[in-house]
TORSE-160803 format. One record per residue (C-alpha): residue in one letter; x, y negated, z. Coordinates in steps of 0.02 Angstrom, whole numbers, padded with zeros to 5 digits, always signed. Layout:
BEGIN
AXYZ
...
END
This chain:
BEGIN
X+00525+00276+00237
X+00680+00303+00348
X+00575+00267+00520
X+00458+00413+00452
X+00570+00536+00416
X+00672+00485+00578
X+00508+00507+00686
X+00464+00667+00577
X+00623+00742+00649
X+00574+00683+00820
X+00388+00772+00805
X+00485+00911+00754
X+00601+00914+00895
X+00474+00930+01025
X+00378+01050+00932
X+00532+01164+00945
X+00584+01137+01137
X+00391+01181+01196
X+00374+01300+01312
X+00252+01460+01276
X+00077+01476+01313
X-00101+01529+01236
X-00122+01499+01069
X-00211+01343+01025
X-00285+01323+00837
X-00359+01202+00731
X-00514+01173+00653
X-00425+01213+00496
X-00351+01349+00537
X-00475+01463+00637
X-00630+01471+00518
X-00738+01563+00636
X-00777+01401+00739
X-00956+01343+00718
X-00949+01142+00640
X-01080+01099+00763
X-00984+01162+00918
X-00798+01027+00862
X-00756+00862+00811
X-00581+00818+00730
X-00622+00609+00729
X-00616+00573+00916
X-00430+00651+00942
X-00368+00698+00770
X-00372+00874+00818
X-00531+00999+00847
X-00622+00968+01007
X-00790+01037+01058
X-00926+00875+01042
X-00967+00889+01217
X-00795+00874+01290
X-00769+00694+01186
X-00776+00546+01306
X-00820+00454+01145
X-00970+00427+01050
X-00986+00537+00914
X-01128+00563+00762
X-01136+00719+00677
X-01208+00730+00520
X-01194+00913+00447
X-01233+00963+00278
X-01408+01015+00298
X-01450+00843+00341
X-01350+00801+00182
X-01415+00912+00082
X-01599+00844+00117
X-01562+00690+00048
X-01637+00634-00110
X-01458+00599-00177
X-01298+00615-00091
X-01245+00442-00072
X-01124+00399+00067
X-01202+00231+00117
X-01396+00292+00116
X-01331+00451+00244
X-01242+00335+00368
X-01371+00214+00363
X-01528+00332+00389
X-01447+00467+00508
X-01294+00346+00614
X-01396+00164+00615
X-01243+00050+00557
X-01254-00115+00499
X-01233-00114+00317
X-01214-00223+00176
X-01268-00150+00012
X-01309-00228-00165
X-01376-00149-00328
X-01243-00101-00437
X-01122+00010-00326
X-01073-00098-00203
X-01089-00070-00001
X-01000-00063+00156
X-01034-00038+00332
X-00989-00092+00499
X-00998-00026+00684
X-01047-00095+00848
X-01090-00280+00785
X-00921-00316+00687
X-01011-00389+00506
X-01000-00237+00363
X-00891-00264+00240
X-00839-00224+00062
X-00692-00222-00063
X-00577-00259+00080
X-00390-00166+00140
X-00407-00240+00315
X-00615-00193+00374
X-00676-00162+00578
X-00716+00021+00514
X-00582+00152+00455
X-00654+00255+00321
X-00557+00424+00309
X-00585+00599+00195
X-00480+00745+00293
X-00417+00619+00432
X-00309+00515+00298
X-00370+00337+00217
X-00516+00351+00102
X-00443+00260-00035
X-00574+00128-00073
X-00638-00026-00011
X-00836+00041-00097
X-00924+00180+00008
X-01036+00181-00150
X-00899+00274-00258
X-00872+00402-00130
X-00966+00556-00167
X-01016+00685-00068
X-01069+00831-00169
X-00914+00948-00091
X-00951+00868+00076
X-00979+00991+00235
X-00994+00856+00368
X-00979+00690+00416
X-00921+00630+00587
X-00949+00440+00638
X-00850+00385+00801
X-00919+00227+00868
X-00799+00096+00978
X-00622+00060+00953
X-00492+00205+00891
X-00352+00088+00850
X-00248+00181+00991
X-00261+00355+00856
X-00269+00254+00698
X-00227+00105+00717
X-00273-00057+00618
X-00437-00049+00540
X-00533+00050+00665
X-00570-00088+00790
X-00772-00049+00764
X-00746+00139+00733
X-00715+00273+00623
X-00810+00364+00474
X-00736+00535+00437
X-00782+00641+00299
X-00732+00821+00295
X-00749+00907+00136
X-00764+01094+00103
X-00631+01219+00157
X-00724+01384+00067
X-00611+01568+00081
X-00675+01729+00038
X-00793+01788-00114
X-00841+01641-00230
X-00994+01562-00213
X-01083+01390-00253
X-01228+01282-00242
X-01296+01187-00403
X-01443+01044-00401
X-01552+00950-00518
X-01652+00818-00473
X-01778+00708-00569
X-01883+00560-00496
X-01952+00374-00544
X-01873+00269-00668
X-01818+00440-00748
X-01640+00434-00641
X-01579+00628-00652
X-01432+00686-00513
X-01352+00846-00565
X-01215+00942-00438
X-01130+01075-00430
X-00992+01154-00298
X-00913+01311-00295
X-00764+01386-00180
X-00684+01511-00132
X-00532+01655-00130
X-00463+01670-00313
X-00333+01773-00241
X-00304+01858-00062
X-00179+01693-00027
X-00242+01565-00149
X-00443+01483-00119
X-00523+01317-00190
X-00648+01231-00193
X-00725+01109-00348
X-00872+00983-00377
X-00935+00874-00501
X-01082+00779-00485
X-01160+00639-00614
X-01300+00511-00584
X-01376+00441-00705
X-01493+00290-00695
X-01565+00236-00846
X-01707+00136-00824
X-01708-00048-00702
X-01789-00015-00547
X-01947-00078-00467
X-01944-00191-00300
X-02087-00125-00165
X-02237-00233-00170
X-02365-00140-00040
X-02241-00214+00112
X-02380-00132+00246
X-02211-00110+00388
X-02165-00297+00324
X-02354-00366+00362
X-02358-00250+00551
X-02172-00349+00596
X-02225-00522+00520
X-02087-00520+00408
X-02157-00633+00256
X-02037-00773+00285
X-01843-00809+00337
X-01792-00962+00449
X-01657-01090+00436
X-01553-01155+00578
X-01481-01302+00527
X-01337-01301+00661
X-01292-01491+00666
X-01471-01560+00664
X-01531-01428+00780
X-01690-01411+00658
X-01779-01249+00603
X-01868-01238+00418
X-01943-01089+00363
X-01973-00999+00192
X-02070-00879+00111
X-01977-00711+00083
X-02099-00615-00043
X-02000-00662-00203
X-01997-00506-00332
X-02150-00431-00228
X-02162-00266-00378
X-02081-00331-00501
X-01950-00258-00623
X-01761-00295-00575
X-01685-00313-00725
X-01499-00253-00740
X-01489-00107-00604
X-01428+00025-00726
X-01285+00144-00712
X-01208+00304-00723
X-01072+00373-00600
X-00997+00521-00628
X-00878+00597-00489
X-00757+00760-00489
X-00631+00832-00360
X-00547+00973-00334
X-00463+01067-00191
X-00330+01226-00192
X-00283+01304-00008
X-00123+01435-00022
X-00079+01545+00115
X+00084+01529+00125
X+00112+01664+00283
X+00003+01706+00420
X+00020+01521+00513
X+00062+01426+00376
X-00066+01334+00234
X-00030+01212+00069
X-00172+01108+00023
X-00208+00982-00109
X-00359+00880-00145
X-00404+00777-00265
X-00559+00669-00308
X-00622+00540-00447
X-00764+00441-00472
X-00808+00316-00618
X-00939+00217-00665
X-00927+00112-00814
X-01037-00027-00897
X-01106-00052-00716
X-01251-00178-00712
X-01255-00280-00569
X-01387-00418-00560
X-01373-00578-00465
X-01434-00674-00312
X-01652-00647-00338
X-01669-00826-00323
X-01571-00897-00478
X-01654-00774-00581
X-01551-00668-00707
X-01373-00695-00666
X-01315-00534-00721
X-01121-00455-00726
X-01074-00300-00804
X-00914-00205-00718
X-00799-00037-00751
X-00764+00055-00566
X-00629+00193-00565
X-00568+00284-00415
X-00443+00394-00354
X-00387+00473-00207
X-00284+00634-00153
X-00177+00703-00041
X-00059+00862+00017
X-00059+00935+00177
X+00064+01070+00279
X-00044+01167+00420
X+00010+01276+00530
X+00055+01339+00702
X+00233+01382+00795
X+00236+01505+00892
X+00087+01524+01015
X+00061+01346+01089
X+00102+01222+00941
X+00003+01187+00791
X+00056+01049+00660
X+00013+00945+00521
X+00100+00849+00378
X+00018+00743+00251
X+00055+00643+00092
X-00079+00526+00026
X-00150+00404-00105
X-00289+00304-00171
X-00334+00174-00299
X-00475+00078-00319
X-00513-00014-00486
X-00658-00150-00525
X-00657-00243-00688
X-00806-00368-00718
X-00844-00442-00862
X-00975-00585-00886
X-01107-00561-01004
X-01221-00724-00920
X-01171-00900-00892
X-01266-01086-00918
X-01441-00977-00928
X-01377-00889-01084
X-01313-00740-01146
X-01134-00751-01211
X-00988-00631-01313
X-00964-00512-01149
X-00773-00564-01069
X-00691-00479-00942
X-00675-00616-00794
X-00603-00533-00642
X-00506-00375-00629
X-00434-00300-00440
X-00355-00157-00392
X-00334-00102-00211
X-00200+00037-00171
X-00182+00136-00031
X-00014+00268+00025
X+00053+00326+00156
X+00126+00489+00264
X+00062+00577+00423
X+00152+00668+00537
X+00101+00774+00684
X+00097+00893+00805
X-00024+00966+00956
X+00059+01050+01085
X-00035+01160+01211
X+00032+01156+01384
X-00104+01276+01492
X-00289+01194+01468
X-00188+01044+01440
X-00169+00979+01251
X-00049+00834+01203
X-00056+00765+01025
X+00099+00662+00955
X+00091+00578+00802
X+00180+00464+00679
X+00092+00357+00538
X+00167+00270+00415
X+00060+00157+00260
X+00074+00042+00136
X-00103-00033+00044
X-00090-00186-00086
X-00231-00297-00165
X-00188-00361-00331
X-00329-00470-00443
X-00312-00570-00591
X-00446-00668-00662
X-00481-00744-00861
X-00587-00879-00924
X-00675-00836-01100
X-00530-00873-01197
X-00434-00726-01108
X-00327-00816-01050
X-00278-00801-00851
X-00325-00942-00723
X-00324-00946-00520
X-00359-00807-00435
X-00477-00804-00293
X-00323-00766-00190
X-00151-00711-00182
X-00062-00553-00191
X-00035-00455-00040
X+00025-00286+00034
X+00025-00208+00205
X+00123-00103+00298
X+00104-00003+00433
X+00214+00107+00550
X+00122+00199+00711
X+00189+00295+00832
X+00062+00378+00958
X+00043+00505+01093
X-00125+00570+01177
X-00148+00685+01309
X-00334+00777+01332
X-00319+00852+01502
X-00450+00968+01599
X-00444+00964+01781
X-00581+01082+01904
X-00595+01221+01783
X-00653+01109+01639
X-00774+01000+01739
X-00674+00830+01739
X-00588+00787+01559
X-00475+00651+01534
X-00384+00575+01364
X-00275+00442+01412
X-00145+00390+01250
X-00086+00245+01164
X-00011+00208+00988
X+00129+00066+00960
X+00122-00026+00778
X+00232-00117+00674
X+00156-00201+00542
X+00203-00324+00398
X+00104-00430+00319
X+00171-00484+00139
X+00080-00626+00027
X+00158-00625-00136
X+00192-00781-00239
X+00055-00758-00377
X+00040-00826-00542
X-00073-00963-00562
X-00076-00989-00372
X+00038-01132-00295
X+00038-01056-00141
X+00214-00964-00063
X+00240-00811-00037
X+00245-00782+00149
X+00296-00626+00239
X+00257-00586+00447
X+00286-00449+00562
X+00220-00410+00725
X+00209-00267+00849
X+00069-00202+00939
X+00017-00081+01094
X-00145+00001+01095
X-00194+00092+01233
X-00345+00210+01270
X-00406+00306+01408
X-00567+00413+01429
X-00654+00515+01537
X-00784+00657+01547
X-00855+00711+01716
X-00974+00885+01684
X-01111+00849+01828
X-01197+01005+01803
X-01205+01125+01642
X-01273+00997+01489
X-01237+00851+01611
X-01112+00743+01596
X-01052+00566+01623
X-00931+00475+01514
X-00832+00312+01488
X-00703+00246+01371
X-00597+00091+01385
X-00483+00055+01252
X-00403-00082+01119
X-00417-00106+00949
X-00349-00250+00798
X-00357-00293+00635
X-00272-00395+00492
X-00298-00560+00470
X-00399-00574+00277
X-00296-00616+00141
X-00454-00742+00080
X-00463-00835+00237
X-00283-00829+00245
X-00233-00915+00080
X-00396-00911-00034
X-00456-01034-00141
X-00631-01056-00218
X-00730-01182-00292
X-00940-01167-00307
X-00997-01286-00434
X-01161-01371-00433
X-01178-01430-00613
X-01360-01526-00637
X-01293-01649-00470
X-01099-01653-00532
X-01045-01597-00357
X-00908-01455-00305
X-00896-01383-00130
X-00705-01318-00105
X-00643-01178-00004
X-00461-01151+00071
X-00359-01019+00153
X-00277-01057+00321
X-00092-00979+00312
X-00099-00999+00507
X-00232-00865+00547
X-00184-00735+00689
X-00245-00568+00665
X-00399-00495+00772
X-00384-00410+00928
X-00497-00330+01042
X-00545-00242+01197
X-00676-00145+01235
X-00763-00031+01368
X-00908+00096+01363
X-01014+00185+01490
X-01138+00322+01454
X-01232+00476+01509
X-01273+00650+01413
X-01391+00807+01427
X-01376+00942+01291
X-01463+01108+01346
X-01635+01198+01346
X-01669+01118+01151
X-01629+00946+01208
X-01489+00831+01143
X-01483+00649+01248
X-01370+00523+01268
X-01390+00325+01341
X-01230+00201+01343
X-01169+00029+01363
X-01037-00060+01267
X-00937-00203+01282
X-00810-00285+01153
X-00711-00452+01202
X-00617-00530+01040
X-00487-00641+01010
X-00435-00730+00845
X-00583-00669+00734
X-00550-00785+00562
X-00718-00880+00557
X-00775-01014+00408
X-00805-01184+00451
X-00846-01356+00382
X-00727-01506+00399
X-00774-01666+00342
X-00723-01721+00160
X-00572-01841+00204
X-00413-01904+00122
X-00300-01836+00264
X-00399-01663+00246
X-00414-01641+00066
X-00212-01682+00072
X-00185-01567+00224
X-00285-01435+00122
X-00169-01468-00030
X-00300-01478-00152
X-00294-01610-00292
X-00439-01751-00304
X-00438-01934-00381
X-00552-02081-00302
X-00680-02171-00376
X-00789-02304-00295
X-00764-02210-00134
X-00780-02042-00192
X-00646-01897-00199
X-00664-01833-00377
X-00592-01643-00431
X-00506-01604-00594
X-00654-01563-00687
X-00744-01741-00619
X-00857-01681-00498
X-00870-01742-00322
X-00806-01648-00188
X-00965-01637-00059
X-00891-01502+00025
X-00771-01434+00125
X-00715-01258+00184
X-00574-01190+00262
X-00544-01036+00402
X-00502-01042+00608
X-00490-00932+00713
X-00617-00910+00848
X-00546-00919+01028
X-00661-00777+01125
X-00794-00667+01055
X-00911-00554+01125
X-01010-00374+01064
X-01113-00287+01170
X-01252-00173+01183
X-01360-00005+01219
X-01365+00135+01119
X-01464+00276+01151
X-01524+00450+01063
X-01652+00565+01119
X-01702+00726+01016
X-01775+00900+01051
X-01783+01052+00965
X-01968+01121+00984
X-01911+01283+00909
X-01821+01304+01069
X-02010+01348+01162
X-02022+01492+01028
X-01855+01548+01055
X-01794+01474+00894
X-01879+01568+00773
X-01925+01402+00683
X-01819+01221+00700
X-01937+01099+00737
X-01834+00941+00787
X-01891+00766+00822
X-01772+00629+00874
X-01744+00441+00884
X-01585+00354+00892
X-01585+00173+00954
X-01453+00036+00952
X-01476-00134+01021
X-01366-00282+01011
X-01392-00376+01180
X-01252-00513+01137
X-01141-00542+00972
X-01064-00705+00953
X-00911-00804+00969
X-00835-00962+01024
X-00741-01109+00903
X-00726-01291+00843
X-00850-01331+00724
X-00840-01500+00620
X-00968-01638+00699
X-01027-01507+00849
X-00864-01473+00950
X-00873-01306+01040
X-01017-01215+00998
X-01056-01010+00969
X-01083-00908+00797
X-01172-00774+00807
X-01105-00628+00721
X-01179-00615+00528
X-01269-00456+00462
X-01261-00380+00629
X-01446-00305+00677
X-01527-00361+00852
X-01581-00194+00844
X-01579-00028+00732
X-01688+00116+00749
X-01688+00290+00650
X-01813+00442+00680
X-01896+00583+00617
X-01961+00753+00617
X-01867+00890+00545
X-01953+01074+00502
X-01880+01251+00435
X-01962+01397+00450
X-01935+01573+00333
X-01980+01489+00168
X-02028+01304+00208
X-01960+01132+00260
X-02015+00991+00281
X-01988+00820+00367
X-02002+00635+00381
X-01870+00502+00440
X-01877+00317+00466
X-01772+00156+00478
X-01807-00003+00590
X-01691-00158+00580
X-01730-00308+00679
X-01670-00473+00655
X-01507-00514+00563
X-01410-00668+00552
X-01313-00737+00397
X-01236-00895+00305
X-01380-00988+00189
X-01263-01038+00042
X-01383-01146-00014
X-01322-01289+00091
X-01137-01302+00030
X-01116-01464+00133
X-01168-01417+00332
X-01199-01257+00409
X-01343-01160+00413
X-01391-00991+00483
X-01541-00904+00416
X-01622-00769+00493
X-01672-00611+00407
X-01875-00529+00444
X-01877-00369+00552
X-01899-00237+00404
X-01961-00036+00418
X-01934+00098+00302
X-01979+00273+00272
X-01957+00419+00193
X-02043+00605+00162
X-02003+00758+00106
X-02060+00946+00065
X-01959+01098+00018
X-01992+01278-00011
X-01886+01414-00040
X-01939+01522-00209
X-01812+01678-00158
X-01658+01683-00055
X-01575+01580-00178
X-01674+01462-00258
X-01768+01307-00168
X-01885+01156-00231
X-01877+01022-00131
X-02001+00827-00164
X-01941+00680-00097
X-02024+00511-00079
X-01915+00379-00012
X-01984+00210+00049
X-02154+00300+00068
X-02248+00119+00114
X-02159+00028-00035
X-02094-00091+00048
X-01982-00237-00040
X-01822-00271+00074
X-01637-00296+00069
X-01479-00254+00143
X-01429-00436+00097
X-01530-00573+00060
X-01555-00592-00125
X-01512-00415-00151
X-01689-00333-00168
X-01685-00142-00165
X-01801-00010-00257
X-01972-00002-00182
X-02088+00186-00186
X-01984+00317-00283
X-02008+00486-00312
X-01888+00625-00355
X-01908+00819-00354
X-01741+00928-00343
X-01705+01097-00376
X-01557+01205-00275
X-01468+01368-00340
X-01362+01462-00223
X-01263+01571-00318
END
């Protein structure tokens, strides 16, 4: 805490010997700003969209608000094409630019943030977004601005900021399988210097779902069966992928139930106090198993937390800054209720806890057209899990104990040059991080602690052709912790009808990831049209990759994991023969890159906008993911990067007139790669069908403040997954109902 509040004074130095100019303020500050004209994500501070050398998805609240039910991980995936991986029973995460999505982790490729600060949790499914106003996705490294965790990009969510006379929005929705969502949201002024805003929001899902079984998209792509690569053999095998074609999946119900809270006070003219506050839980969670071993059921308690209190303001004319406390917890307990094909006295088995705290500090300074943000950072996140047999009493954990901690310091200047034609951010941010395993009970692994500097620069640029036209490019760095699993994990996968074990083990000597990255692009935004076409380009170092090595004396010892022999064989504690081996390298070079392109126009633009008509498509294609390493048995060879798309496609059609909306939008994700788990003993890629979905709906607005709106979602009823194994619902239906008030 002493390098904060030494670089807090620092910030606050300059902010004080700044010479005068225009006054410059934020998108917090100056409420008259339209959301669609700024962006906070790209340079932590508000910049018109079209001036951002980055890319940058908006999705604003009438886009939310059309949805079905305001889940965070449905929105990104329909309206921003990431990669996700997403499993019944509140569990997803996404990723950006061909990094693999991830879950339940402190150190992802993708920064999740509410207000600019650290989300708080690991699950995008427990963040709610019923007091949501927008949502701004910045795709390519940010690590220069935010450091570790945003190698792949950055998810912001911006919540409501309502002054004035108080006013809400309540909904009610009903569909298939009798799931009800209720919301409400109200802000505003309480007092002439004191506003707020509040939500609550409850989902409740009482009935299993059913998996699609009319699969018309899956029949036009061919996508009835999945193929192996086995990687050693060079061999391909494929299999039918129609299991639970329409039928039932037991154990998908839940109820979540999510409140926050915000309160704004005007403390003088340039100076605001806000504090924020949300919670989600969701307890007796069902969460069924892998599809093909049947009913494997688990049954879990999610709680989480996460706040914060912020300083805004402005000095004098040119300076505006910022100070932030934050923190977030995220809780999972599972229990199992389902072992050895039988129901048993529920136990709780694993319990984890992931924390997350930290300070910001900083300043913009306005210097003519010229803007220069400085900045400090300074976190600390911890995993913690513990983990019981049936007896309640504790056994190894999966792995050990860890914390981070982070320190940033980083400067960025946005210069305009030629009356605003040519734009140029050029910045960097310098990190100090340590990396703490903790000696954990039950583990016999040490506690290890390592600390290492880092300099990540950026620079991008924004040449204005003509009015609408403009050509950008971005080069910049990024990194990311090592994982605390593949750093000192330990895991065993039992096969009990052959008496076999496969074993997996940390490697203490990981490095952590590091990246650079370039992209080139092209947009046109006037006369109803909104366009953009890009290239990208990612080279990686040290990515932590799982590999096979052979089952051998010398590497079972090396490994340190215990084993008798018999006749030959290596025999674990329990007597079952090791037949596999697992442990973690890093891989030497990797490379991401790709197109991405957008195209959408606003029809209501030829009858000069007295109806939205909009139709757009937004394409991303993978050309290369993969990386280099030393695989057991094959040498050198290249892994393709797992649950990363070939290629991802959203569209649709969006209407409003007076009285009536209406609209459809679809989802196309080619092939995917991943790990078949089936073969514990070599390793084997299998590659996931194209799939296609799509969904409709129809509102109409009874009087000025009351709407109906139908939805049906997955129109074709189509049975696909976000991960194999993982089955999602097929055709639902829903109807909603909206008072403004």
């Amino acid at each position: 805490m002493k390098k904060v509040l030494v670089a807090a004074l620092l910030v606050a130095g300059l902010i004080r010997t700044a010479g005068a100019a225009s006054a410059y303020e934020s998108d917090s500050i100056k409420m008259n700003l339209k959301v669609d004209e700024v962006v906070v994500v790209g340079q932590r501070m508000a910049v018109k969209k079209e001036n951002v050398s980055q890319r940058i998805e908006m999705i604003h609240l009438a886009l939310i608000e059309r949805a079905p039910q305001k889940d965070l991980t449905s929105i990104l995936k329909e309206n921003a094409g990431l990669d996700v991986v997403q499993y019944p029973g509140i569990l997803s995460g996404v990723s950006i630019r061909g990094f693999r999505p991830e879950n339940g982790k402190l150190n992802s490729k993708t920064l999740i943030l509410i207000n600019g600060r650290p989300a708080g949790s690991a699950n995008l499914s427990m963040i709610d977004l019923s007091n949501v106003e927008r949502i701004e996705v910045l795709k390519g490294p940010a690590s220069a601005l935010y450091g570790p965790t945003a190698m792949g990009g950055v998810v912001n969510i911006i919540t409501k900021n309502s002054k004035g006379a108080i006013g809400g929005t309540a909904s009610f929705s009903y569909g298939s399988c009798d799931k009800v969502n209720s919301s409400v949201s109200v802000g505003g002024s309480i007092a002439p210097k004191l506003d707020f805003d509040a939500g609550f929001s409850i989902s409740n899902n009482p009935k299993d779902y059913k998996m699609g079984k009319g699969n018309i998209f899956r029949g036009w792509l061919g996508g009835g069966e999945v193929t192996n690569f086995y990687k050693k053999t060079g061999a391909e095998t494929t299999d039918p992928d129609k299991r639970g074609d329409g039928d039932t999946r037991p154990f998908t119900k839940y109820t979540k139930t999510n409140m926050d809270l915000r309160l704004g006070y005007d403390i003088c003219r340039d100076w605001k106090l806000n504090a924020y506050v949300n919670r989600s839980i969701a307890n007796d969670v069902e969460s069924p198993g892998d599809i093909a071993y049947g009913t494997t059921p688990t049954r879990k308690d999610l709680n989480y937390t996460s706040g914060d209190i912020s300083l805004t303001g402005s000095i004098g004319r040119n300076v505006t800054a910022m100070v932030k406390g934050y923190y977030g917890r995220d809780v999972s307990d599972d229990e199992v209720i389902y072992e050895k094909k039988a129901f048993v006295t529920p136990y709780l088995s694993i319990s984890r806890e992931l924390e997350w705290s930290g300070v910001q500090a900083q300043s913009v300074v306005r210097i003519n057209q010229h803007h220069i943000t400085i900045g400090v950072d300074y976190a600390h996140s911890q995993s913690l899990s513990e983990r019981y047999n049936n007896l309640g009493e504790r056994i190894k954990p999966y792995n050990q104990d860890f914390a981070l901690r982070n320190f940033g310091l980083y400067v960025q200047g946005n210069l305009e040059f030629f009356k605003g034609k040519l734009l140029a951010s050029l910045g960097g941010r310098y990190d100090f991080n340590k990396y703490d395993l903790k000696q954990t009970e039950k583990m016999t692994n040490p506690a290890n602690k390592e600390n290492n500097a880092i300099f990540s620069p950026s620079l991008g640029i924004t040449y204005k052709v003509l009015p609408g036209l403009s050509i950008k490019a971005n080069a910049g760095s990024g990194f990311s912790y090592a994982d605390v699993y593949q750093l000192a994990g330990y895991s065993e996968v039992f096969d009990t009808k052959n008496k076999t074990v496969a074993i997996t083990v940390g490697n203490k000597n990981l490095k952590n990831l590091e990246s650079k990255s370039f992209d080139l692009g092209v947009s046109y935004n006037k006369n109803g049209w909104s366009t953009e076409l890009g290239y990208f380009r990612t080279e990686s170092k040290n990515n932590g990759v799982q590999v096979f090595v052979d089952v051998t004396a010398d590497n079972l010892n090396n490994l340190e994991v215990k084993y008798t022999t018999k006749d030959g064989k290596f025999i674990y504690a329990d007597g079952s023969e090791i037949k596999g081996l697992n442990t973690f390298q890093n891989a030497s070079t990797g490379t991401i890159d790709g197109l991405e392109a957008s195209v959408a126009y606003n029809f209501g633009y030829l009858a000069a906008n007295r109806f939205d008509l909009t139709s757009y498509i937004k394409f991303t294609s993978i050309l290369n993911a993969n990386e280099e390493l030393d695989e057991y048995g094959l040498g050198k060879m290249s892994h393709r990067m797992l649950n990363v798309a070939d290629n991802n496609i959203v569209y649709g059609t969006d209407y409003k007139s007076n009285k009536l909306s209406a609209g459809f939008k679809g989802r196309y994700v080619g092939y995917r790669y991943d790990r078949n788990w089936s073969f514990y003993d070599q390793y084997v890629e299998v590659r996931y069908p194209q799939m296609m979905t799509l969904d409709l709906y129809l509102g109409y607005d009874v009087t000025k403040k009351i709407s109906l709106m139908g939805y049906v979602s997955n129109v074709t009823d189509e049975n696909y997954y976000e991960k194999r194994g993982y089955n999602l619902p097929g055709r639902m239906f829903s109807m909603k109902a909206t008072i403004n008030f």
